[in-house]
N, C-alpha and C positions, 0 to 999 in steps of 0.2 A: 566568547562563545565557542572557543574549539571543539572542535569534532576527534572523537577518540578514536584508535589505532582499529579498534574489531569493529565500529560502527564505521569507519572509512573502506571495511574490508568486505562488509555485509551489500553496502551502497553501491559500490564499484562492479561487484559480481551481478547483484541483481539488476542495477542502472544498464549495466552496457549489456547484458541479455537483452534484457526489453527493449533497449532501445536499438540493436540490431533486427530484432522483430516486427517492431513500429517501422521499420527502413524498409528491411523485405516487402512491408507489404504494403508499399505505396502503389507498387506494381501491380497489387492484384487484381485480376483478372474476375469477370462477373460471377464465372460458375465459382469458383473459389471461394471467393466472398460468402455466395447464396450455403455453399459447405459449411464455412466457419460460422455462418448467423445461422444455423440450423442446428447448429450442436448448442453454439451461446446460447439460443430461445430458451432450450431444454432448463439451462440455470435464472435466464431472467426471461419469463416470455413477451413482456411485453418489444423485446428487439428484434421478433419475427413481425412488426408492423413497421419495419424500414424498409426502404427499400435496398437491395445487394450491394450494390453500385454504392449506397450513402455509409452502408453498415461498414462497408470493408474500410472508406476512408475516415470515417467514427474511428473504428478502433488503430488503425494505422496513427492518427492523430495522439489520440488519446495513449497508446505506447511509445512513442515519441516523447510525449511529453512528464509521460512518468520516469522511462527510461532516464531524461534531464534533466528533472526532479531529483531523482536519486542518485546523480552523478555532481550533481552541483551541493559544494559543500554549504552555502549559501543559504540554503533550504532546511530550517531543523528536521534534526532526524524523526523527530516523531511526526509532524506533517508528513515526510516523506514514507512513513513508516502505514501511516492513515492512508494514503493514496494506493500504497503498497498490498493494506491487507482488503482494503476495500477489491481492488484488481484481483487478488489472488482467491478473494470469497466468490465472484461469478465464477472462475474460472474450476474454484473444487463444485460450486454447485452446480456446475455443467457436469463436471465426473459423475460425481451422486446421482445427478437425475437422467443420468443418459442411459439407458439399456443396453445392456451388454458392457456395460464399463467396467462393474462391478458384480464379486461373487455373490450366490445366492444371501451371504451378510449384510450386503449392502454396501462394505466398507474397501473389503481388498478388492485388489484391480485383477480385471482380468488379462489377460493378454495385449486385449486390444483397446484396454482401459490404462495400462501402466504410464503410457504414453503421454496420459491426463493428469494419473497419481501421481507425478514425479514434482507436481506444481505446487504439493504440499509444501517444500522448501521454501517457496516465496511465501506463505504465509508463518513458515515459523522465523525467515526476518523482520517480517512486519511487525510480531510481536516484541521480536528482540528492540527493535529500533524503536518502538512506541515505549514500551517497560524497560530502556535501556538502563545505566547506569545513574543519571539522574534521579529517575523518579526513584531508583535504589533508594540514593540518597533521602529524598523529599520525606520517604518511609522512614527510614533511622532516626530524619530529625522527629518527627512526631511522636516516638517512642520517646 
């Protein structure tokens, strides 16, 4: 079940990001927290009904654990690829639904949105990794 040369390269980049980010933010502090589940609500609201304190170490948790997901070759890529686009879909529907993120389009970032837009890369791995070369394959044979 080897794992290929650009799905080893895609894993690696995005595993040890995230999983640096799930580290940072073991530390975090209440108001920080109350920051970051205030912009997250924007993309899923129902996680403005946690508490700061529980939210910050949910997601601390939870990018840790994708982080070494995606770093453990152990893990097929496309699972990891699912956990990947799943993560990277709250975090663009935070962009989208946040005010002032984006221009009067909807779409491009503003200034103070870029910061957000840039997360779009984690989900064009996620896709890579789910529709990697495999299922290439899986295609050709059905034809």
């Amino acid at each position: 079940m080897g794992i290929s040369i650009a799905n080893a390269a895609l894993r690696l980049v995005s595993g040890a990001f995230i999983l640096n980010s799930g580290i940072n933010k073991l530390r975090i502090d209440e108001a920080s927290a109350a920051g970051l589940q205030q912009m997250a609500a924007n993309g899923v609201p129902q996680l403005a009904e946690l508490e700061p304190a529980v939210f910050g170490k949910a997601v601390s948790i939870s990018e840790i654990s994708l982080g070494s997901a995606l770093l453990l070759p152990l893990i097929p890529s496309r699972l990891a690829g699912l956990g990947l686009g799943a993560f990277s879909g709250v975090l663009l529907a935070s962009y989208l639904r946040t005010p002032g993120m984006t221009e009067s389009d909807g779409i491009r970032p503003t200034a103070d949105g870029t910061a957000l837009a840039k997360d779009v890369w984690l989900a064009g791995i996620a896709v890579a990794l789910i529709f990697g070369r495999k299922a290439a394959k899986k295609i050709k044979k059905a034809k």
